[in-house]
N, C-alpha and C positions, 0 to 999 in steps of 0.2 A: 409755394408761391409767396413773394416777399410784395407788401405794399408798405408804398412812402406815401403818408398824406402829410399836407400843410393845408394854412388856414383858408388859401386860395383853390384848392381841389374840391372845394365839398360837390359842385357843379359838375365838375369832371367825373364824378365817382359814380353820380347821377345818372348822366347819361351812358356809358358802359352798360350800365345794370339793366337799365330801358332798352337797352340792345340788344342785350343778351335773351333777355325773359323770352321774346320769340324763338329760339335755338334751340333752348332750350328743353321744351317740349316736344318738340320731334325726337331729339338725343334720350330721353325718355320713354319716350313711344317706342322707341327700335330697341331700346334695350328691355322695354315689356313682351315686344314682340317674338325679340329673340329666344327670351326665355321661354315663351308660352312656346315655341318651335322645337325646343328642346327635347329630347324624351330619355328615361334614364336605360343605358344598355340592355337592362331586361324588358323593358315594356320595347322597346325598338325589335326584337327578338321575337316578340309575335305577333311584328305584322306579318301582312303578306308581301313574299317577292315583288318585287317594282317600287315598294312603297320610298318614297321619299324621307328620310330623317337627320337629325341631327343629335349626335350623341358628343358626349365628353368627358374625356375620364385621364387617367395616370397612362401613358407609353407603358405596357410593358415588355417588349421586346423591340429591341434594335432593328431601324428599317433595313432592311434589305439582307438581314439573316438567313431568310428561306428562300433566296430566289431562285434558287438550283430546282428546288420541286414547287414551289410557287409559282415559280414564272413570272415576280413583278416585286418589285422595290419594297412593297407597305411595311406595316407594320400592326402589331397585337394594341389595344387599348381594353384598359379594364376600369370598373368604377366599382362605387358599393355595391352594385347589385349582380353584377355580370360582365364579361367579355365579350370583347367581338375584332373580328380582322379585320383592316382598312387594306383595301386594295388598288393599289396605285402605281404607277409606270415609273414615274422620278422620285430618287431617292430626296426624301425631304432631311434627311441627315439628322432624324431626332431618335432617342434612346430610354431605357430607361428612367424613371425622375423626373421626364418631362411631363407635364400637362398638352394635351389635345385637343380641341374643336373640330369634328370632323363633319358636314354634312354632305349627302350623296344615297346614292341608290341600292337599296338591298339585292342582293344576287345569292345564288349560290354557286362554289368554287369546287367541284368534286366533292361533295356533298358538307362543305363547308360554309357556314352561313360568312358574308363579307359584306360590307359597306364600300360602297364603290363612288369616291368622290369623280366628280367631270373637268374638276381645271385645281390648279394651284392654290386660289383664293380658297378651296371647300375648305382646307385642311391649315390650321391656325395651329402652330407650337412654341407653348411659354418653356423654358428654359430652370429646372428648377422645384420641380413637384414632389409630391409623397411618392414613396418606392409602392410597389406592390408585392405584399409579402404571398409569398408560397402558402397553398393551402393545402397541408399532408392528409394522404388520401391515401385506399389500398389499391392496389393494381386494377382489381377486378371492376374496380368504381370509375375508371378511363372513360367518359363514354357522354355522352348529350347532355346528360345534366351540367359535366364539366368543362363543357366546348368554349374553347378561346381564354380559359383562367389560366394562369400561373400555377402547375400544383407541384407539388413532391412525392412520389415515392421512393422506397428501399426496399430490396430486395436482391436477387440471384440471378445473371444473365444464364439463360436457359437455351436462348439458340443465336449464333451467329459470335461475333458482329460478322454482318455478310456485305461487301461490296455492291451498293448498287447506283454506280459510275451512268453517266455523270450525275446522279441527282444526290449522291453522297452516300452514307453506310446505314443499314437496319439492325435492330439486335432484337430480345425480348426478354423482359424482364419479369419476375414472379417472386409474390412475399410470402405465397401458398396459398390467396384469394383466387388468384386466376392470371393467364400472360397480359402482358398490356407490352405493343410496338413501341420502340425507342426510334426517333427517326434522327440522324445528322445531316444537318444540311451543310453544304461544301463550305458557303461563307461564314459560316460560326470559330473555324479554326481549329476544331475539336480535332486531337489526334487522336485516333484509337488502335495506334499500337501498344498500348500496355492494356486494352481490354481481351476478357478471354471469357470462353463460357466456365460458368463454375462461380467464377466472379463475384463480391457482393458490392453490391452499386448502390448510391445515393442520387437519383433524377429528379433533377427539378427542369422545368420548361412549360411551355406553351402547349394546353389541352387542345391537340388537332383533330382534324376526320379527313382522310383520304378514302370515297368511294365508300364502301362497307363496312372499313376498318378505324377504331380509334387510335389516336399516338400521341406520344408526349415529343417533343419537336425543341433538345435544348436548346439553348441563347446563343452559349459562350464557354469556353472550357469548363469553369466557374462550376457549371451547372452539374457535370458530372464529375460524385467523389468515390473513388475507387480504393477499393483493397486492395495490397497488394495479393 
């Protein structure tokens, strides 16, 4: 903000400020309030079903990546403490690096914990954030504690890739801790004609639950590095 004062403004300068001072204080209030509304991904994570929250953290999966087995446009959001899935019908067109605001309704989505905003306005995205790094883990570690983080493993495709049209392709992978499901979903782009079993595979993506089982769910080709 640029100010031009001269000898005849002092007045003017006056009353602005006189103006302002009442405005001011609500625009403070709501920005205390908003905080105090806030809660960080892991504390949001224990409440109970229905509860109401507001979380915000780094995109880290592109919306509308799983909609084949999702069923719905969202997207993954992660902060320092934990992940979680927002679940949403309109693609809001935001990706990795972006920043999130999401407030909305906790549910579960096949046994998947999700945040469930109610209109357009829940869901605020800055343009521009920290990335979210991969956190390498062993297969056998797939599971609750890791649900909705970014992880990595490596290891050996042991069974598949199997077609499973339309919701995309499954494989499994093992480092010699235990299998853990690979899932591709259709909109990702991932071709898996050069995957075979035998295979040693480099998976990073998005820590999921479908039903009874854990899966790492990648992004984007990117995400799986193959041997030949």
């Amino acid at each position: 903000m640029h100010r031009a004062l001269s000898s005849l403004s002092r007045f003017a300068v006056i009353v602005p400020l006189a103006l302002l001072a009442p405005l001011t204080a609500p625009a403070q209030a709501a920005a205390v309030e908003e905080a105090q509304a806030s809660f960080s991904i892991a504390k949001a994570r224990t409440l109970p079903l229905g509860s109401k929250v507001t979380v915000r953290g780094s995109v880290s999966t592109p919306s509308g990546a799983f909609e084949s087995s999702f069923g719905d446009k969202g997207f993954g959001l992660q902060d320092a403490t934990a992940g979680i899935y927002v679940s949403f019908a309109t693609n809001v067109n935001t990706a990795p690096n972006d920043v999130a605001r999401v407030t909305g309704i906790l549910q579960d989505h096949s046994g998947l914990l999700v945040v469930v905003p109610s209109a357009a306005d829940d869901v605020k995205i800055h343009h521009g954030g920290p990335a979210t790094r991969p956190e390498r883990i062993a297969t056998a570690d797939v599971g609750e504690s890791t649900e909705a983080r970014i992880v990595r493993v490596a290891g050996t495709i042991t069974e598949g890739p199997i077609d499973d049209a339309p919701y995309g392709f499954k494989f499994k992978v093992n480092d010699g801790s235990g299998n853990v499901v690979v899932f591709v979903n259709v909109q990702t782009g991932i071709a898996m004609s050069s995957l075979h079993l035998g295979q040693s595979v480099r998976i990073t993506g998005f820590s999921s639950q479908y039903a009874d089982h854990y899966e790492i769910d990648p992004r984007s080709p990117d995400d799986i590095v193959a041997r030949p």
